[in-house]
Short mmCIF file of the C-alpha atoms (twelve columns), coordinates in Angstrom:
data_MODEL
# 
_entry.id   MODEL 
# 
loop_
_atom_site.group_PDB 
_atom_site.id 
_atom_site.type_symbol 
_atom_site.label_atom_id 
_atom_site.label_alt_id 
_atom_site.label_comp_id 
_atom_site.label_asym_id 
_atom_site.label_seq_id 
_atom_site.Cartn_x 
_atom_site.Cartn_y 
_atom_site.Cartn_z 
_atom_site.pdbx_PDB_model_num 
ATOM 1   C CA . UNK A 1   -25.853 39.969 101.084 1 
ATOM 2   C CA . UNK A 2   -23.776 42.290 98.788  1 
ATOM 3   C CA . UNK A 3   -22.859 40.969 95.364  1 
ATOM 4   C CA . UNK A 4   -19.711 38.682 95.335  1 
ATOM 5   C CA . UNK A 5   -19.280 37.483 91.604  1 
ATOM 6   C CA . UNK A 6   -17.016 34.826 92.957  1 
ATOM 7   C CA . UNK A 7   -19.909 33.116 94.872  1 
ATOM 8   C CA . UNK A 8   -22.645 31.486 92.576  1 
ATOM 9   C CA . UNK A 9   -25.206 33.426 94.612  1 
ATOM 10  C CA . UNK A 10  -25.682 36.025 91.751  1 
ATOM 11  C CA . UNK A 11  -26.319 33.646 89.036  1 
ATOM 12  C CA . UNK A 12  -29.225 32.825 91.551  1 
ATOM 13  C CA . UNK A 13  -30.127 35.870 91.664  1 
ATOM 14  C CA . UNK A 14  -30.418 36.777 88.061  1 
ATOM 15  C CA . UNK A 15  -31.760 33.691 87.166  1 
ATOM 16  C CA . UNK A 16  -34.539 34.976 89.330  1 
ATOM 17  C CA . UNK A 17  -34.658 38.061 87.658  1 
ATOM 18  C CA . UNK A 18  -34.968 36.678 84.587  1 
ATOM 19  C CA . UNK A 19  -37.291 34.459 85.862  1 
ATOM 20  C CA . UNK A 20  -39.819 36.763 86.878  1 
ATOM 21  C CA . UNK A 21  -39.143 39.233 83.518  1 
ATOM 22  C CA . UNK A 22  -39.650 35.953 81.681  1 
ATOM 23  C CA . UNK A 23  -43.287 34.865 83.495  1 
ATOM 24  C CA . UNK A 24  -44.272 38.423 83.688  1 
ATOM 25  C CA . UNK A 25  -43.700 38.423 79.773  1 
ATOM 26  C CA . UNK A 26  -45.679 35.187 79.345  1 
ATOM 27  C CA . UNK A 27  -48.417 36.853 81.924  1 
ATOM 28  C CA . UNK A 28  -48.896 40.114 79.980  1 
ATOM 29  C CA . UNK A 29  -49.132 38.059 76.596  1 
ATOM 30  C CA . UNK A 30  -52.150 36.190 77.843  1 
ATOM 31  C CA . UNK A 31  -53.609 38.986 79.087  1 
ATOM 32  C CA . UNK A 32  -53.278 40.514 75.799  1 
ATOM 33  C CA . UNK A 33  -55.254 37.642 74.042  1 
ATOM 34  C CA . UNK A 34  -57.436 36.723 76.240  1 
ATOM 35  C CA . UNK A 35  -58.596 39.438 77.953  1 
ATOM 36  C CA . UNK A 36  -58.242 42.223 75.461  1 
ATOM 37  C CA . UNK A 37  -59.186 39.989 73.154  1 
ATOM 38  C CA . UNK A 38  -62.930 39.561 74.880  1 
ATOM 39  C CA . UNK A 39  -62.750 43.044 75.492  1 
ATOM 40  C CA . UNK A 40  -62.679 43.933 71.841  1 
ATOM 41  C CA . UNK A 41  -65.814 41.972 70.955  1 
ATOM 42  C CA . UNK A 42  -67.371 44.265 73.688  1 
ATOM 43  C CA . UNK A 43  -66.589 47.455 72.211  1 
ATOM 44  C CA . UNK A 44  -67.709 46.148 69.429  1 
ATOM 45  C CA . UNK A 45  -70.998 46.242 70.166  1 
ATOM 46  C CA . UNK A 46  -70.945 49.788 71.941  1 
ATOM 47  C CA . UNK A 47  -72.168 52.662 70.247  1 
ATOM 48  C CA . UNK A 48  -69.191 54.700 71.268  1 
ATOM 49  C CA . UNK A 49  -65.804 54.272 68.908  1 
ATOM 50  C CA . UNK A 50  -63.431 55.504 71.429  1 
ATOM 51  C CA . UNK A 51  -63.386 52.001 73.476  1 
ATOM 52  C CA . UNK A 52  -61.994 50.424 70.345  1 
ATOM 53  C CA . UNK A 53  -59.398 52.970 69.900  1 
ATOM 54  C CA . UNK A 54  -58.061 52.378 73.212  1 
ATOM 55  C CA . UNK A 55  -57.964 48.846 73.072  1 
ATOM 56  C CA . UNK A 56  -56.316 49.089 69.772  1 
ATOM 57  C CA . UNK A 57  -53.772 51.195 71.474  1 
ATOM 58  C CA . UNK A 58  -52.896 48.760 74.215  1 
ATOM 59  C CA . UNK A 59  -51.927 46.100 71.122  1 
ATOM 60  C CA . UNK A 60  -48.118 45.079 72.200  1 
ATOM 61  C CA . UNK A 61  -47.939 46.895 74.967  1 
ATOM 62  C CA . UNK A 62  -49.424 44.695 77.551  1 
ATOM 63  C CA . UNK A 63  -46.418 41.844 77.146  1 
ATOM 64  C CA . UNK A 64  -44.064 44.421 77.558  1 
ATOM 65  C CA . UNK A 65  -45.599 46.114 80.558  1 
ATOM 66  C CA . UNK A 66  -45.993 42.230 82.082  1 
ATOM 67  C CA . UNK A 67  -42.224 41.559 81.339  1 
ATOM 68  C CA . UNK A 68  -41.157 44.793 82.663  1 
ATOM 69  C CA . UNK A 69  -43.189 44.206 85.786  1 
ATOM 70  C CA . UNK A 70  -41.758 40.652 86.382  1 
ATOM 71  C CA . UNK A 71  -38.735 42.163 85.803  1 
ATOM 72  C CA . UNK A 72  -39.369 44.574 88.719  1 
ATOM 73  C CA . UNK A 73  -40.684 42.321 91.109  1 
ATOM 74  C CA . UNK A 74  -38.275 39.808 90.524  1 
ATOM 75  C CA . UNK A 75  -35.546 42.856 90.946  1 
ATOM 76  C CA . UNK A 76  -37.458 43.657 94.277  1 
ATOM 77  C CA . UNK A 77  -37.334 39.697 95.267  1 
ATOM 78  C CA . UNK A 78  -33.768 39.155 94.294  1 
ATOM 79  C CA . UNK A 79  -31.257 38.385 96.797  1 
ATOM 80  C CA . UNK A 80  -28.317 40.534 96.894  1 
ATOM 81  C CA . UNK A 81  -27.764 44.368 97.766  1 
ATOM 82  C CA . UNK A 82  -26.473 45.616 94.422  1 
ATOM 83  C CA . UNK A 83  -25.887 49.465 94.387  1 
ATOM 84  C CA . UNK A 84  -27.161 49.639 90.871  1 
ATOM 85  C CA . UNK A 85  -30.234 47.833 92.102  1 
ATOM 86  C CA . UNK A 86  -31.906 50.905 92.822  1 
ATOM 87  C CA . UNK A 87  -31.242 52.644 89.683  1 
ATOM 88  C CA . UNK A 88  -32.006 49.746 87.784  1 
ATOM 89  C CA . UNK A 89  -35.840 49.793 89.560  1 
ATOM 90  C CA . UNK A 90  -35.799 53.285 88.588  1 
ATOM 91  C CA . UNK A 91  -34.685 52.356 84.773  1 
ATOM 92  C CA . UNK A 92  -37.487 49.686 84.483  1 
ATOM 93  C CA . UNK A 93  -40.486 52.306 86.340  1 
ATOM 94  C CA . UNK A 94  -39.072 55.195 83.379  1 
ATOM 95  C CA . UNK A 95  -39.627 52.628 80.586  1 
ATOM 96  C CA . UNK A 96  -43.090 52.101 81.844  1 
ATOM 97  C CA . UNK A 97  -43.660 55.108 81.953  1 
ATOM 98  C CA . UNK A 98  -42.454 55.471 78.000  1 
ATOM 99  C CA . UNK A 99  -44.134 52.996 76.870  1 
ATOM 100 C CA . UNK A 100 -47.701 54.474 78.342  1 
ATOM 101 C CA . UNK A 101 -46.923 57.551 76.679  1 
ATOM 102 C CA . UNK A 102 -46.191 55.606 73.511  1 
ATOM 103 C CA . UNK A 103 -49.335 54.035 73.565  1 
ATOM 104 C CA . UNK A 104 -51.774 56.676 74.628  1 
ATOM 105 C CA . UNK A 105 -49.473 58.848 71.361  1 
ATOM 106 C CA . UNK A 106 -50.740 55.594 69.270  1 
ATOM 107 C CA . UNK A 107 -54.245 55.638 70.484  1 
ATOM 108 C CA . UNK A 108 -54.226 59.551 70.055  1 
ATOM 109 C CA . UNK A 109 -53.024 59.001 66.469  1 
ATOM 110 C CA . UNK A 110 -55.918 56.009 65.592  1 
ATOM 111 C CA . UNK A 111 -58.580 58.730 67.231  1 
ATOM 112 C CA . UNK A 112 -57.223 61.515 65.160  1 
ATOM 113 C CA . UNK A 113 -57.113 58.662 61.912  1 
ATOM 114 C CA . UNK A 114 -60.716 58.203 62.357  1 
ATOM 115 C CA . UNK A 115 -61.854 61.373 62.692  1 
ATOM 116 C CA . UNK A 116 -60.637 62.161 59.344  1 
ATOM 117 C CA . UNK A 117 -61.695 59.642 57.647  1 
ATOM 118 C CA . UNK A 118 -65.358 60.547 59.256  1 
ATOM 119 C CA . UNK A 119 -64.719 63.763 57.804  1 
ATOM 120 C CA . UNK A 120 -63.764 62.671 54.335  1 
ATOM 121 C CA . UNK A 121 -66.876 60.563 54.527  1 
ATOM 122 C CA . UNK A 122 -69.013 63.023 55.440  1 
ATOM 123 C CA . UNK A 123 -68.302 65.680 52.868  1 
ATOM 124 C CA . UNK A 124 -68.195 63.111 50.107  1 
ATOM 125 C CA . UNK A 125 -71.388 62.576 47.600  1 
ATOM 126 C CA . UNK A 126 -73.056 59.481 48.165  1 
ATOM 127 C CA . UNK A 127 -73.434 56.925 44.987  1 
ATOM 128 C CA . UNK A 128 -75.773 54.553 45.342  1 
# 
């Protein structure tokens, strides 16, 4: 069905879109308490700091990546042949893929954080 703004078919259609952006969002967020949440208290207890950098990375970024993958599906779902439907599936996949760069920058940034603030420890005297 091609789009016909005249017909209220498309609002059905975006509704749907938003929709699915909208439960994705809601998805992603309890993923990001919940699970990352429990996650955290695990790498707490590891020996290795890196897991807590990661996770500490991820902070925000798991709504968005849920929204933006409702947003997809619900895109892919839709019902209506829009030319700019293709381009707009390609829009959403290059904002992922943003956004993962943004956060592995972020989680780069923490890593290099705490290794200089290990190094600052290190070379100063102890008191005690």
């Amino acid at each position: 069905m091609t789009l016909n703004f005249s017909s209220p078919s498309w609002i059905h259609s975006v509704v749907v879109i938003l929709a699915a952006g909208a439960a994705g969002c809601v998805l992603g967020y309890a993923i990001e308490r919940i699970v990352l949440k429990r996650l955290h208290t695990f790498a707490l207890r590891s020996a290795w700091s890196g897991d807590e950098i990661m996770l500490d990375g991820l902070k925000g970024f798991v709504t968005v990546w849920g929204a933006l993958a409702g947003l997809y599906l619900g895109l892919l779902t839709a019902d209506f042949e829009l030319p700019a439907a293709s381009h707009l599936g390609r829009a959403l996949i290059a904002v992922v893929i943003v956004t993962v760069t943004l956060a592995a920058a972020e989680a780069g940034e923490d890593n290099r954080a705490l290794g200089e603030h290990r190094e600052r420890e290190h070379r100063s005297p102890r008191h005690g």
